[in-house]
LOLUM-134173 format. One record per residue (C-alpha): x, y, z. Coordinates in nm, 3 decimals, m for minus. Example, Ala and Ser with C-alpha at 12.3 -4.5 7.8 and 13.67 -1.06 7.14 Angstrom:
<rs>
+---------+---------+---------+
|       u |       v |       w |
+---------+---------+---------+
|   1.230 |  m0.450 |   0.780 |
|   1.367 |  m0.106 |   0.714 |
+---------+---------+---------+
</rs>
This chain:
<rs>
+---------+---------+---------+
|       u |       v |       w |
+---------+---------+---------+
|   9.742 |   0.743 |  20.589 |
|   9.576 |   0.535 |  20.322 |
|   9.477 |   0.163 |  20.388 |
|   9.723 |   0.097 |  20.055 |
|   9.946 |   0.273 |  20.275 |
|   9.888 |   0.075 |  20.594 |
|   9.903 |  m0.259 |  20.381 |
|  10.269 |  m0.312 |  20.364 |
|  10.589 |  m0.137 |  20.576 |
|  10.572 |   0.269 |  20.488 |
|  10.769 |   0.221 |  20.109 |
|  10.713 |  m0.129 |  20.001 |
|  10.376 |  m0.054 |  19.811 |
|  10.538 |   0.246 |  19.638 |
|  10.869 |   0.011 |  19.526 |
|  10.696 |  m0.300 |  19.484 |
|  10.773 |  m0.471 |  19.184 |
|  10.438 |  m0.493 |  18.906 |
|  10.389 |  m0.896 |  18.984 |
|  10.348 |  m0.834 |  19.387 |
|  10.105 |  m0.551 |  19.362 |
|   9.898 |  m0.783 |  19.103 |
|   9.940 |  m1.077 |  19.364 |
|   9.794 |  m0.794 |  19.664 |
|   9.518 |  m0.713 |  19.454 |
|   9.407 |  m1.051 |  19.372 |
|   9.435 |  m1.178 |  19.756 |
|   9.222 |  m0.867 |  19.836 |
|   9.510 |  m0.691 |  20.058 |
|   9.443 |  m0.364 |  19.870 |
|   9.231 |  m0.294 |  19.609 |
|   9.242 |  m0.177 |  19.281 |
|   9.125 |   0.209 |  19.413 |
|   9.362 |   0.206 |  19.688 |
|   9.635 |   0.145 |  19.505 |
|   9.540 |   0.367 |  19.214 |
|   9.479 |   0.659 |  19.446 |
|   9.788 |   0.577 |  19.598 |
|  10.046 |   0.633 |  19.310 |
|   9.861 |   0.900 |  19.255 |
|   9.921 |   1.041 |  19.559 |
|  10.268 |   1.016 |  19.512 |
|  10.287 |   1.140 |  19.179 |
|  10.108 |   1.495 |  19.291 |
|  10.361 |   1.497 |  19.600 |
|  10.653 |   1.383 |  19.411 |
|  10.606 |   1.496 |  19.064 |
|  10.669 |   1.888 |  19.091 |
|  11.058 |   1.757 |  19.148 |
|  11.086 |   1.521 |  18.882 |
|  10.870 |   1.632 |  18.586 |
|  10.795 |   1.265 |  18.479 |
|  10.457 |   1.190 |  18.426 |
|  10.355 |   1.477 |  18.190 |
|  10.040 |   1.382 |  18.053 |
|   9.779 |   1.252 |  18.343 |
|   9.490 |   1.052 |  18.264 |
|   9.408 |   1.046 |  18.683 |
|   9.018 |   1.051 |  18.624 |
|   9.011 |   0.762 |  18.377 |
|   9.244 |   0.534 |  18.558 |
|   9.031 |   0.547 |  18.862 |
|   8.756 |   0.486 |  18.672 |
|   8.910 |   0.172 |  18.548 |
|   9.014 |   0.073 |  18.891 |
|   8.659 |   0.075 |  19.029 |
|   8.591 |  m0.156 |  18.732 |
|   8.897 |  m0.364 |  18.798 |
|   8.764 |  m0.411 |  19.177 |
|   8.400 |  m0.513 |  19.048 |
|   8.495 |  m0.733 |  18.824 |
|   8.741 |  m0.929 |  19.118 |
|   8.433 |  m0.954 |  19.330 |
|   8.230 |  m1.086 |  19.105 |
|   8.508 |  m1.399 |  19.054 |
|   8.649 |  m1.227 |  18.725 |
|   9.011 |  m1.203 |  18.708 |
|   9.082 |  m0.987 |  18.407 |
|   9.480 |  m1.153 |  18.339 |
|   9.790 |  m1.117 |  18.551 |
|   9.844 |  m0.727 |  18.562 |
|   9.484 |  m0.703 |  18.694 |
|   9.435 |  m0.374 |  18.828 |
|   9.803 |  m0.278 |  18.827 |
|   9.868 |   0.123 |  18.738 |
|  10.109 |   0.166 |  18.474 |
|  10.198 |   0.444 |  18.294 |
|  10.375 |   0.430 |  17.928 |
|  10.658 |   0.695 |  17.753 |
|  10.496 |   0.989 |  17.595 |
|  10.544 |   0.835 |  17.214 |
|  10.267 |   0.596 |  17.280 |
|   9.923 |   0.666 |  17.183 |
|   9.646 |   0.626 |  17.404 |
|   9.304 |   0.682 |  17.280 |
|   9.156 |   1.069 |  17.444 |
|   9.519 |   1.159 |  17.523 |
|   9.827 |   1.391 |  17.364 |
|  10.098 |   1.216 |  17.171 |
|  10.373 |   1.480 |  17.073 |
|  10.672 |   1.354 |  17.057 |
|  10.786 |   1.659 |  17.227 |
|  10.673 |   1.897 |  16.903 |
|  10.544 |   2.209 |  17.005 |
|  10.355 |   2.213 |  16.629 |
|  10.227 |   1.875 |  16.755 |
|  10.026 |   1.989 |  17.097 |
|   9.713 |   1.953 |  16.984 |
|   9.725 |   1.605 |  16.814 |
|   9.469 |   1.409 |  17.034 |
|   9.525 |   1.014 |  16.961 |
|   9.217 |   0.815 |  16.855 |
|   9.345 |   0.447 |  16.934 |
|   9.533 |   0.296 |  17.160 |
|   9.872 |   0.179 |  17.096 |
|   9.855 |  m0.192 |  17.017 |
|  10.102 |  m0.239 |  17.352 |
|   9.860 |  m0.026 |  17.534 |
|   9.557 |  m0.259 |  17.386 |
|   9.746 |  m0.565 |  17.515 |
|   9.821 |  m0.436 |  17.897 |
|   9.517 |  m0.332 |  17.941 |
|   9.353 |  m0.716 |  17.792 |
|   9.575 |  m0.832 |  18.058 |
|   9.431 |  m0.599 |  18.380 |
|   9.636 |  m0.296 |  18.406 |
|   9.515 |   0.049 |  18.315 |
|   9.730 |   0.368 |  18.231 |
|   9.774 |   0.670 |  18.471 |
|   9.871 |   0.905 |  18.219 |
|  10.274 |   0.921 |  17.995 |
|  10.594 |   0.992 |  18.067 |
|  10.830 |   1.250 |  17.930 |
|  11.083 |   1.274 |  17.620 |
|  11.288 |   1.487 |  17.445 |
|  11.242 |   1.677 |  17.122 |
|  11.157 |   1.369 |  16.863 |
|  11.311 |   1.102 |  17.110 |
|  11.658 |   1.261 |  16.969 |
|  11.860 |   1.316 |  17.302 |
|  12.016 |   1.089 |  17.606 |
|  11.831 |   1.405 |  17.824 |
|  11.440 |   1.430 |  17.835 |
|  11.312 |   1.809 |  17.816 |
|  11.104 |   1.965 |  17.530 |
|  10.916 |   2.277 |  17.512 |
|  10.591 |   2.122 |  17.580 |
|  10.632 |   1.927 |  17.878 |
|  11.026 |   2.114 |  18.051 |
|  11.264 |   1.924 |  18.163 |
|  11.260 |   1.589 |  18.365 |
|  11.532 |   1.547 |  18.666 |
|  11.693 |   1.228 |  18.760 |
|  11.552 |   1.125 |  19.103 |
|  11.893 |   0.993 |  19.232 |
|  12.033 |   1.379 |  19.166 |
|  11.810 |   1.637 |  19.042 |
|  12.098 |   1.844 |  18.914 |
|  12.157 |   1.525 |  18.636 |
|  11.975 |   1.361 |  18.373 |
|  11.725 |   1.051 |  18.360 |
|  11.856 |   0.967 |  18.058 |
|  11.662 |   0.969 |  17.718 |
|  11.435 |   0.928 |  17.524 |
|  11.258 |   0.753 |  17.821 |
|  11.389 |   0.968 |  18.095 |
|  11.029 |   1.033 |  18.222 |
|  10.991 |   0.686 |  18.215 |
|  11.301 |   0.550 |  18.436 |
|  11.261 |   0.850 |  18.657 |
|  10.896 |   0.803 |  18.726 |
|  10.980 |   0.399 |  18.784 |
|  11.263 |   0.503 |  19.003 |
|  11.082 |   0.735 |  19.250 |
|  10.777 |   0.512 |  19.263 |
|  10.530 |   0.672 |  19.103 |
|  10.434 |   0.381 |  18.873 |
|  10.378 |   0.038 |  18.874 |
|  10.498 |  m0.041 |  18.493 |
|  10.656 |   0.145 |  18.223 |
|  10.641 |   0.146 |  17.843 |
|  10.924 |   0.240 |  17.625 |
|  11.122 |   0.229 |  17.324 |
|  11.508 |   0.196 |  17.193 |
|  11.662 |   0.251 |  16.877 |
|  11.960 |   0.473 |  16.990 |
|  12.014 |   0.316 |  17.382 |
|  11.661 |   0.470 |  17.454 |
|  11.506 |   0.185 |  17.736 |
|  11.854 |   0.112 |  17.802 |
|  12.082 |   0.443 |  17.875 |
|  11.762 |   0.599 |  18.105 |
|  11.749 |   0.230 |  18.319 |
|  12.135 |   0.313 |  18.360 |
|  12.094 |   0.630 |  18.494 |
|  11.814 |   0.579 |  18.729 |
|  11.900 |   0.232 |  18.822 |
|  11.587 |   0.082 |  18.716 |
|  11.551 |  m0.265 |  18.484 |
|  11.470 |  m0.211 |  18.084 |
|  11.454 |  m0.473 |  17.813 |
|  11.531 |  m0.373 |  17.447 |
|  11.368 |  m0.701 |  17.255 |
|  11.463 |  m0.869 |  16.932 |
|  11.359 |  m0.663 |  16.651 |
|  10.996 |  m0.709 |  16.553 |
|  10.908 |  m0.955 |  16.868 |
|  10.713 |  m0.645 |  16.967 |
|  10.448 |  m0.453 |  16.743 |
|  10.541 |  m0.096 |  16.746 |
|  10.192 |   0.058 |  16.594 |
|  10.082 |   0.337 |  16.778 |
|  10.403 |   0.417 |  16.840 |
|  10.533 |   0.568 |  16.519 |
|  10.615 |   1.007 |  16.420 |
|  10.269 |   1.149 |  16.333 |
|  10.140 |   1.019 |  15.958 |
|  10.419 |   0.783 |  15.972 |
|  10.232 |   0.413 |  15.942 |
|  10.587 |   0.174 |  15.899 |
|  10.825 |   0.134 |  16.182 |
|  11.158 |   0.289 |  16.170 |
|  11.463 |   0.041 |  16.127 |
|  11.616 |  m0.085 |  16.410 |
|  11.335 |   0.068 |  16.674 |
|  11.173 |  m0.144 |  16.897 |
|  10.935 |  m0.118 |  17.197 |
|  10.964 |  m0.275 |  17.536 |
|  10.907 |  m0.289 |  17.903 |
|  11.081 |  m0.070 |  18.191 |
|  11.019 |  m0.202 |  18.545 |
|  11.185 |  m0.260 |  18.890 |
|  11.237 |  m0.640 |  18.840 |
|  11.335 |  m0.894 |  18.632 |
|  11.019 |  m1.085 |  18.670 |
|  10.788 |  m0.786 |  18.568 |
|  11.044 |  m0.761 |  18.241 |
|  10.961 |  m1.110 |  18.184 |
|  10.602 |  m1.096 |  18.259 |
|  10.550 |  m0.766 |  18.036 |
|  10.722 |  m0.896 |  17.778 |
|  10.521 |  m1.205 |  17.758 |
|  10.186 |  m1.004 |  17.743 |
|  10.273 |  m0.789 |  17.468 |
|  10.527 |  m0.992 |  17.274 |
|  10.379 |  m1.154 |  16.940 |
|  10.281 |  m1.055 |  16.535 |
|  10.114 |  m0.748 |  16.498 |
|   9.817 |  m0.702 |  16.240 |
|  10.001 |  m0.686 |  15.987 |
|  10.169 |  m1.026 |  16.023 |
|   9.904 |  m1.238 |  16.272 |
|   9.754 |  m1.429 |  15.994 |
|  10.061 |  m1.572 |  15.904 |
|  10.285 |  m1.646 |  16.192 |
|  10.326 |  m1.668 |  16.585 |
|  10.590 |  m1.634 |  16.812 |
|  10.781 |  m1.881 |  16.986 |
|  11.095 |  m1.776 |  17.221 |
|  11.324 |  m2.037 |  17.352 |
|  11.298 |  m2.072 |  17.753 |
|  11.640 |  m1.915 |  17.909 |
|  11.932 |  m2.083 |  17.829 |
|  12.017 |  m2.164 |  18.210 |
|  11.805 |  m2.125 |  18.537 |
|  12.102 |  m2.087 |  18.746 |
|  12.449 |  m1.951 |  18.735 |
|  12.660 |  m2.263 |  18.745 |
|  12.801 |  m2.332 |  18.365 |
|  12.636 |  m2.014 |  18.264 |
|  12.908 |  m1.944 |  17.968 |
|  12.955 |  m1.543 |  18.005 |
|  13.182 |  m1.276 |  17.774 |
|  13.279 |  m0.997 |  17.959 |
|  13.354 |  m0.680 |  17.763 |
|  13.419 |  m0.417 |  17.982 |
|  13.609 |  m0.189 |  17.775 |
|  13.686 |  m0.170 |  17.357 |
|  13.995 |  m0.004 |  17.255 |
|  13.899 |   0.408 |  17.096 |
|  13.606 |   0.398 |  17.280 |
|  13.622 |   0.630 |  17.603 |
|  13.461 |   0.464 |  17.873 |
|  13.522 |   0.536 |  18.230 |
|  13.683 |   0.336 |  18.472 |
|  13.422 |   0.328 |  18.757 |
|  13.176 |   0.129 |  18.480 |
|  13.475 |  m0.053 |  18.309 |
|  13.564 |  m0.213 |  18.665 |
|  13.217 |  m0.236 |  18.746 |
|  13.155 |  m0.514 |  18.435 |
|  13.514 |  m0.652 |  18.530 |
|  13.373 |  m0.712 |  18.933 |
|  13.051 |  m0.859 |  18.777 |
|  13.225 |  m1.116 |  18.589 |
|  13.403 |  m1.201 |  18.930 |
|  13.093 |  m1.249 |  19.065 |
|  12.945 |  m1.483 |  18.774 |
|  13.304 |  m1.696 |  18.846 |
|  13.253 |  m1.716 |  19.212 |
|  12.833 |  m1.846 |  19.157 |
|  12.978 |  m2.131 |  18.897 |
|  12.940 |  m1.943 |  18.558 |
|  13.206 |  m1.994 |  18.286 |
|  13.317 |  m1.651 |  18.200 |
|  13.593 |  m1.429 |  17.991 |
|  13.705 |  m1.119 |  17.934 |
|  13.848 |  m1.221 |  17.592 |
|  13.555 |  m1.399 |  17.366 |
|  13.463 |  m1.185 |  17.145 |
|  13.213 |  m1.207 |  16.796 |
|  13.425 |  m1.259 |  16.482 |
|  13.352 |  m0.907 |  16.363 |
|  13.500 |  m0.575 |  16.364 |
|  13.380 |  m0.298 |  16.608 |
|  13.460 |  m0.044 |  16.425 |
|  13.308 |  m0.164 |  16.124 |
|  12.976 |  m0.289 |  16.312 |
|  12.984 |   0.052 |  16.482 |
|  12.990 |   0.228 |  16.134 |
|  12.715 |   0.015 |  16.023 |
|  12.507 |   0.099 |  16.314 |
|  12.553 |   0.474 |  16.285 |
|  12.457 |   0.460 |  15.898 |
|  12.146 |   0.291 |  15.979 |
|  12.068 |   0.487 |  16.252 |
|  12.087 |   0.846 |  16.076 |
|  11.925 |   0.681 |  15.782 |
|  11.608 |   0.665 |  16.003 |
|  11.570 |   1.048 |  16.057 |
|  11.526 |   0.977 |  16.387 |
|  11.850 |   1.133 |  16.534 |
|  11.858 |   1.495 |  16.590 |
|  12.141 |   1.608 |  16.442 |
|  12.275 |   1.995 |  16.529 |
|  12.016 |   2.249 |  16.366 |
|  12.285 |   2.347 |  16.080 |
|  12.256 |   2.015 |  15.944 |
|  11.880 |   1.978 |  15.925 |
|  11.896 |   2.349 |  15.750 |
|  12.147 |   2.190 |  15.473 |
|  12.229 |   1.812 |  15.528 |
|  12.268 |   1.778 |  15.182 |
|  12.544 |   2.016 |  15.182 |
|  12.680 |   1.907 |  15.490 |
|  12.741 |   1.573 |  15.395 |
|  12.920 |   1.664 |  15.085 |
|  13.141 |   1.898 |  15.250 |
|  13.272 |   1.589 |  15.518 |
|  13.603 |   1.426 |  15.393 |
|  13.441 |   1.063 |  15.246 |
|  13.738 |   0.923 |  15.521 |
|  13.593 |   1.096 |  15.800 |
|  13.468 |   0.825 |  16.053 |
|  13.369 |   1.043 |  16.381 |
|  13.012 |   0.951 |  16.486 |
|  12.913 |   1.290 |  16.357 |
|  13.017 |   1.257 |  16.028 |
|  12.829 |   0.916 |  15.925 |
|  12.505 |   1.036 |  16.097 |
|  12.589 |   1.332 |  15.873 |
|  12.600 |   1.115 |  15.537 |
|  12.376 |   0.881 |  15.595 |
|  12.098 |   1.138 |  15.617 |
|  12.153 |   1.196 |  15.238 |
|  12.189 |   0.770 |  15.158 |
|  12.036 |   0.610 |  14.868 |
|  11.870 |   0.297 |  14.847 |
|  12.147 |   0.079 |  14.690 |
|  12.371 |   0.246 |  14.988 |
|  12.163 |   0.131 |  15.252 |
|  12.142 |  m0.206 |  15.090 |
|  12.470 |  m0.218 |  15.138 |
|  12.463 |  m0.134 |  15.481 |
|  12.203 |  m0.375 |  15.562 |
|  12.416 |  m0.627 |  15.397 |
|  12.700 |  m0.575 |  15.651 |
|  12.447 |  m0.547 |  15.930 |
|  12.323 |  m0.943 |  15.819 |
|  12.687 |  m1.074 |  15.761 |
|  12.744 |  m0.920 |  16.140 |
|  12.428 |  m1.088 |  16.253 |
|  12.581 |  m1.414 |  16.105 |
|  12.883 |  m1.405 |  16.291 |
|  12.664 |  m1.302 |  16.633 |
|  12.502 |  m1.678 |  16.561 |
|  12.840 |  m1.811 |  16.545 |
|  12.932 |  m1.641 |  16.876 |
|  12.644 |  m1.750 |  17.048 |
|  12.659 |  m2.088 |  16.923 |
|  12.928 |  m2.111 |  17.215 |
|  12.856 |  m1.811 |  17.474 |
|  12.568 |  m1.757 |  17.597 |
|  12.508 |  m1.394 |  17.689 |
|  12.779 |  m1.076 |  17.692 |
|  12.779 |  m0.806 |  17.959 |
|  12.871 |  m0.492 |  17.870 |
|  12.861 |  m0.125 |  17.971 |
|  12.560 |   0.085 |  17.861 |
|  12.774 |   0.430 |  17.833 |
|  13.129 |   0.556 |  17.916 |
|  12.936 |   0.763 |  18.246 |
|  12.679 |   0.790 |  18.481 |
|  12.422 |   1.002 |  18.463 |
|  12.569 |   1.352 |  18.339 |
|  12.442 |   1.723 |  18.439 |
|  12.204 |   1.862 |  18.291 |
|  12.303 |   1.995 |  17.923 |
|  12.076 |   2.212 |  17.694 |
|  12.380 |   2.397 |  17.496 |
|  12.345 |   2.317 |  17.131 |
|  12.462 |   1.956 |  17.050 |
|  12.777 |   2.047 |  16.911 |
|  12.871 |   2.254 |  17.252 |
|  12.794 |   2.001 |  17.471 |
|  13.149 |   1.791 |  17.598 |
|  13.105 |   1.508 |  17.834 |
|  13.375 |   1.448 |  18.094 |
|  13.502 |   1.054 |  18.083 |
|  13.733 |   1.069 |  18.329 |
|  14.012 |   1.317 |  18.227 |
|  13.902 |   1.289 |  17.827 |
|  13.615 |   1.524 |  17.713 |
|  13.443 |   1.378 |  17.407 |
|  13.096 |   1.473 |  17.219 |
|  12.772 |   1.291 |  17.281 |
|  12.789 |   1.177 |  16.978 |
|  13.058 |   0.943 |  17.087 |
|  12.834 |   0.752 |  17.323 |
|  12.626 |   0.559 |  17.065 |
|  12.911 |   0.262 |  17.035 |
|  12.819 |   0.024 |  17.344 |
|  12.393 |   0.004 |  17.263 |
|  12.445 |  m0.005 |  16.908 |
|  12.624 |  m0.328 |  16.933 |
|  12.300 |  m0.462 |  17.059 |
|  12.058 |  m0.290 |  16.821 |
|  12.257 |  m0.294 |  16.497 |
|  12.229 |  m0.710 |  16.506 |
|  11.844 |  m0.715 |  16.604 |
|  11.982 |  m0.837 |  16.924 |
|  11.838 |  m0.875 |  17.287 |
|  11.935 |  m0.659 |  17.571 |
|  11.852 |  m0.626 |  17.929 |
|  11.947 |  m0.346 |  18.117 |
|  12.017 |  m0.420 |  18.520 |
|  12.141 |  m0.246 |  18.780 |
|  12.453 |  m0.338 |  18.929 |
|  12.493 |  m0.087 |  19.236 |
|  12.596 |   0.229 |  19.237 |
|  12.946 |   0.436 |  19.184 |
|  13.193 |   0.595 |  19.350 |
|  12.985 |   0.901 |  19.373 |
|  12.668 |   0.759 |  19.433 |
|  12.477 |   0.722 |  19.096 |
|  12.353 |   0.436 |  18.971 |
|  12.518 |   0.172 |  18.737 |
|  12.370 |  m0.024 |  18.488 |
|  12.552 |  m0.299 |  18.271 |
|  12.324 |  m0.455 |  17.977 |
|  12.344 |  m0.826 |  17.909 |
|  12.350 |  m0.878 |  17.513 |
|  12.191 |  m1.219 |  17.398 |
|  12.112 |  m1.443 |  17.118 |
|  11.861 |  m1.312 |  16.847 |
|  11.515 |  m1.452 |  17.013 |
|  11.746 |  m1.511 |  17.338 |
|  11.515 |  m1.243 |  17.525 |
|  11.453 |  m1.475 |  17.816 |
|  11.779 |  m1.561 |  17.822 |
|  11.889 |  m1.207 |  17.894 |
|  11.621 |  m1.113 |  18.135 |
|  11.644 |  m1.448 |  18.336 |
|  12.030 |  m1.371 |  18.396 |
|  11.919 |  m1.039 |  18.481 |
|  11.727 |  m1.189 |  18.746 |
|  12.022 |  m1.448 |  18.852 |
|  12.210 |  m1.157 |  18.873 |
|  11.985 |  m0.983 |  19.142 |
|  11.979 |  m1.313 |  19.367 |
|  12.381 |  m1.224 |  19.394 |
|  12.368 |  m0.832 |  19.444 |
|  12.038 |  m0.733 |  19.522 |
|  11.810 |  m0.578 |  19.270 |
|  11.654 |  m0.257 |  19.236 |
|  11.716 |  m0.023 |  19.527 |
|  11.514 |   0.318 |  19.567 |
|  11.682 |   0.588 |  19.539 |
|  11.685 |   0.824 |  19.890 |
|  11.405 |   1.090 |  19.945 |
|  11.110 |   0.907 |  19.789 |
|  10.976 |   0.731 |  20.099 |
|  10.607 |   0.740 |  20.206 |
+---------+---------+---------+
</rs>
């Protein structure tokens, strides 16, 4: 046994949340090495389950541990994730290493620069164990490709992480990390910290630089993407969010950010919406009753909540605007057929058609003025978010109808996910994160316990635009009531 091992009960190192194991480091209880070594450890132990951490960078991060450990003894403390491994999703380019996106025709593609999120962890003291895995293009709530296989959910091996950052949440879960990197424009941080009952925060739009993280020879960032932490606490989402949060080159000589402290630091008066369920939207009862008991909970500590305030907007009409923006992007893999001839495809749908499947379908083909017309909606819904907010201060919601489903690698189209007795199409899960993402909104993914059958639950708590520590510090309220992250069984020392 390692002294990291011998420093805290057999389990706590490998759980501990990002802040603690900068706090051990600092007081000299383990060092930088140790602790290094130690998640490394784990991850050749545990990994050959899992699949998470696909690319390994095991030589340099040791290197930069050593360095981490001189520099604390000569008095230098290098900024508050000093000497803290972390590892970051696939997507993210880190100078020497792979960045795929899951593209076989992409193996070779070697980044030269580091991410600017990976430039601003390590200014603050951590360094990077290697990346996590994804699916093909990010396009799938599973995480296989044809480079890397297929990553396993930790809580069941049989079921998905989640996606895109399945590798991330499953590495995270199982303790093989300290920190994770990721990114959401279709539920990507969120749906994966559902599944493997791990925290992820999905910022306000453009809070968080996304260069370095962008399709290879692609410079602009996608609409509606955005990058942020995945961790096992509140605190670290907090913390990591405050180190990378800010303008990126691009805007730095003009502006800097300034977020609004949390809207409360305790429950009492806390004014919460509850929306555990939306009419036409399957979603099953063991998450619907889990947002229901949460709200209880929120009553019980003080908090000032309902089950009927809602936005003045229509779902359905937000949800259409999300899912034209969304397949505008290019970033959702649609079935193979449709990539061969979305032109045709599109024109073929009846214009009425309003299935998930169908506007991702069109709005692969829009023109401009037809996205500026979307857009349009999407800033009249952001409006009436304002409003909403202007007298709520947070909604929890569920993150998708299920748990975390078995593994599926059928062609799209073939795939049928079980909500309760009703089998519907993945395609029908986009509704509950794209109310979130489609109004640049905040969202922090928690988790809330687990189900009937033993899988994790995570709710999301939606916020104001800029409201980020407003979501994450409930987030953390929340874990003072019900406990916070809890390891999942068979990942001990």
């Amino acid at each position: 046994m390692t002294s990291a091992q011998n420093s805290l009960a057999a389990g706590d190192l490998a759980f501990s949340s990002a802040i603690d194991l900068a706090q051990l480091i600092q007081r000299k209880h383990v060092s930088s090495l140790e602790l290094t070594r130690y998640y490394i450890e784990r991850i050749q132990h545990f990994d050959n389950a899992l699949n998470a951490v696909v690319v390994r960078d095991f030589d340099r991060a040791l290197e930069a541990a050593k360095s981490a450990d001189a520099a604390l003894a000569r008095g230098h403390w290098l900024g508050p994730l000093h000497g803290v491994p972390t590892t970051v999703k696939e997507t993210f380019d880190v100078a020497g290493l792979r960045t795929t996106w899951g593209v076989p025709e992409q193996r070779n593609n070697v980044a030269r620069n580091d991410a600017t999120i990976v430039e601003r962890l390590k200014a603050a003291g951590a360094h990077v164990m290697g990346k996590t895995n994804v699916p093909l293009r990010l396009g799938d709530w599973q995480s296989y490709n044809d480079i890397y296989g297929t990553t396993r959910n930790p809580w069941d091996a049989t079921r998905s992480p989640g996606g895109s950052s399945g590798g991330s949440a499953a590495a995270l879960a199982a303790g093989l990390t300290g920190l994770e990197f990721a990114s959401d424009i279709g539920g990507s941080i969120r749906n994966p910290s559902h599944f493997c009952g791990v925290y992820g925060h999905k910022p306000t739009y453009g809070i968080v630089p996304t260069l370095g993280h962008t399709p290879l020879g692609v410079a602009s960032a996608p609409d509606l993407n955005v990058v942020g932490p995945m961790a096992r606490s509140a605190e670290d989402l907090a913390l990591a969010l405050d180190i990378v949060a800010g303008p990126d080159r691009f805007r730095s000589p003009g502006w800097a950010l300034a977020l609004p402290p949390p809207r409360a630091s305790t429950l009492r008066g806390l004014r919460v919406a509850i929306w555990p369920q939306e009419e036409d939207v399957p979603t099953s009862i063991d998450i619907s009753d889990r947002v229901q008991a949460i709200g209880e909970v929120l009553a019980r500590a003080g908090a000032v909540v309902s089950d009927l305030a809602r936005p003045a907007l229509s779902p359905r009409e937000s949800h259409a605007t999300y899912l034209s923006l969304l397949g505008s992007t290019g970033l959702v893999n649609l079935p193979d057929a449709y990539y061969a001839a979305t032109q045709a495809a599109a024109a073929a749908l009846d214009a009425n058609d309003a299935s998930p499947l169908a506007i991702l379908t069109r709005a692969r083909v829009l023109d401009h003025r037809s996205w500026c017309d979307h857009d349009e909606r999407r800033s009249r819904h952001r409006l009436r978010w304002r409003d909403f907010f202007d007298g709520w201060d947070v909604v929890i919601c569920p993150i998708s109808a299920t748990t975390a489903f078995p593994h599926d690698h059928r062609p799209k189209l073939e795939r049928l996910l079980a909500v309760d007795a009703l089998e519907t199409l993945h395609y029908e899960q986009y509704f509950w994160v794209g109310l979130a993402s489609v109004a640049y909104l905040p969202s922090t993914a928690f988790p809330s316990g687990s189900s009937r059958d033993g899988l994790p639950i995570g709710l999301q708590i939606i916020g104001p635009e800029y409201g980020d520590r407003t979501t994450i510090e409930v987030a953390r309220l929340i874990a003072q009531e019900l406990g916070g992250f809890q390891a999942p069984p068979g990942f001990g020392v």
